[in-house]
N, C-alpha and C positions, 0 to 999 in steps of 0.2 A: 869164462866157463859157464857154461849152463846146465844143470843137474836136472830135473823136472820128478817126483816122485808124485805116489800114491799118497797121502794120509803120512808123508814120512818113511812110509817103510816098503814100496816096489817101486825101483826105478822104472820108470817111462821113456826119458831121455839123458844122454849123457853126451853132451858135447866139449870137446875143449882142445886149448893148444895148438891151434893154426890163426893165421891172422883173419881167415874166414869167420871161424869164430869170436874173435874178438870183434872183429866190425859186427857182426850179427848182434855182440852181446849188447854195443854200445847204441847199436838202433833200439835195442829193444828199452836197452834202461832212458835212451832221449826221449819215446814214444810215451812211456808209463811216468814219465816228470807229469805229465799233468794230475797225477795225484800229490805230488808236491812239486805246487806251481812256481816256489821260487826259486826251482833247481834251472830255472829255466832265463833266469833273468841274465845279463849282460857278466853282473858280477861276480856271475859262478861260470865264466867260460866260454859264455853263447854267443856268436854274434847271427844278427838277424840283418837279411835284404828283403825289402819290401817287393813284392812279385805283383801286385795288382791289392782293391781295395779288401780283397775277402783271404789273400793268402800269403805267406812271405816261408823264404829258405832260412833255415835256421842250422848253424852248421856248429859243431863240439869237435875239439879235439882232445884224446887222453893218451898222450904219449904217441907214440908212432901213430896211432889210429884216428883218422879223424872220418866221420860222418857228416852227410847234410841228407833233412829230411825237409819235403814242404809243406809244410804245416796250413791246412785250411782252417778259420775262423765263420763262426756263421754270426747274423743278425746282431746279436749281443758283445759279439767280441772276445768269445770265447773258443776255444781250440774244440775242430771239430771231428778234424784226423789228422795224421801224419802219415808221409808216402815217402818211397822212396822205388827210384825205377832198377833198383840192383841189389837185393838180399841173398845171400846162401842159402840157398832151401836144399835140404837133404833127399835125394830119392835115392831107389836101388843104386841108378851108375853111378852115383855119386854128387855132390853137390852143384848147383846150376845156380847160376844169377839169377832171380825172377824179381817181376816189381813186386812190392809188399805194400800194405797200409794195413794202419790200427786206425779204429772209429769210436771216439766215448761221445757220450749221451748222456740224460736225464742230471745237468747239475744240481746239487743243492749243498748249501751250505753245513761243513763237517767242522766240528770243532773253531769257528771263523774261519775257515778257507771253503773258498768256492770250488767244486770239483766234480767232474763227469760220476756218477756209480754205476754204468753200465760202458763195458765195451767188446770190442771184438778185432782179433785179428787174421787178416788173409791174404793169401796169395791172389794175385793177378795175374790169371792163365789167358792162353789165346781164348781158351774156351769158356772162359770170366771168371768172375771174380770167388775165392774159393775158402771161404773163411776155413779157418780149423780149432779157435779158441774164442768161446766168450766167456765172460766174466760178469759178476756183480759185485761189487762194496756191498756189505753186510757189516761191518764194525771197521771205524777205524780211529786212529786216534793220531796224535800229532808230538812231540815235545818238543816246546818251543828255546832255545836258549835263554839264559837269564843273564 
């Protein structure tokens, strides 16, 4: 389910309850693992195919639902985006397959984890590419198990 408010208190979006939606939700929570990069590792469900030396498919299942997204890496070896060529995007007639990608940026080191604080994500229209959300990291904190 996806809720999306104002400050908490005006809904903006309210999605939930088809499997459209749960595929959309699980791209979106595999996309935004790169702020906790070890949601991402073998151990927590992942497996990865290596696709060439800058990018590899990275695919999650949770329950009936399974996603794969392909993840590009730049220079460093750090995640640069994640795509995927079939998301539910909502319009008037109804929901439509489109390709998506999220793109983070500017890593620095948060509490010892390395992580993007800038991103954005968008639709990929014939007529290009359409972002609809960025973001910035302003505070964030981590707790680690003991």
């Amino acid at each position: 389910m996806l809720h999306a408010s104002f400050l908490g208190l005006v809904t903006l979006a309210k999605v939930g309850g088809t499997p459209e939606a749960a595929n959309g939700e699980l791209m979106r929570f595999f996309a935004e693992a790169a702020w906790y990069p070890t949601a991402l590792l073998p151990s927590q469900g992942v497996k990865w195919e290596e696709v060439d030396g800058s990018s590899a498919k990275a695919t999650l299942s949770d329950g009936q639902v399974k996603v794969t997204l392909l993840i590009q890496f730049n220079g460093k070896g750090l995640m640069e985006s994640a795509r995927c060529e079939s998301r539910g995007r909502a319009t008037a007639s109804g929901v439509i397959p489109t390709p998506w990608e999220g793109r983070v940026s500017h890593y620095e080191q948060v509490n010892g984890v390395c992580i993007p604080l800038e991103a954005e994500a968008a639709w990929i229209l014939p007529q290009g590419r359409k972002p609809y959300w960025r973001g910035r990291i302003t505070e964030l904190s981590y707790e680690f198990a003991k």
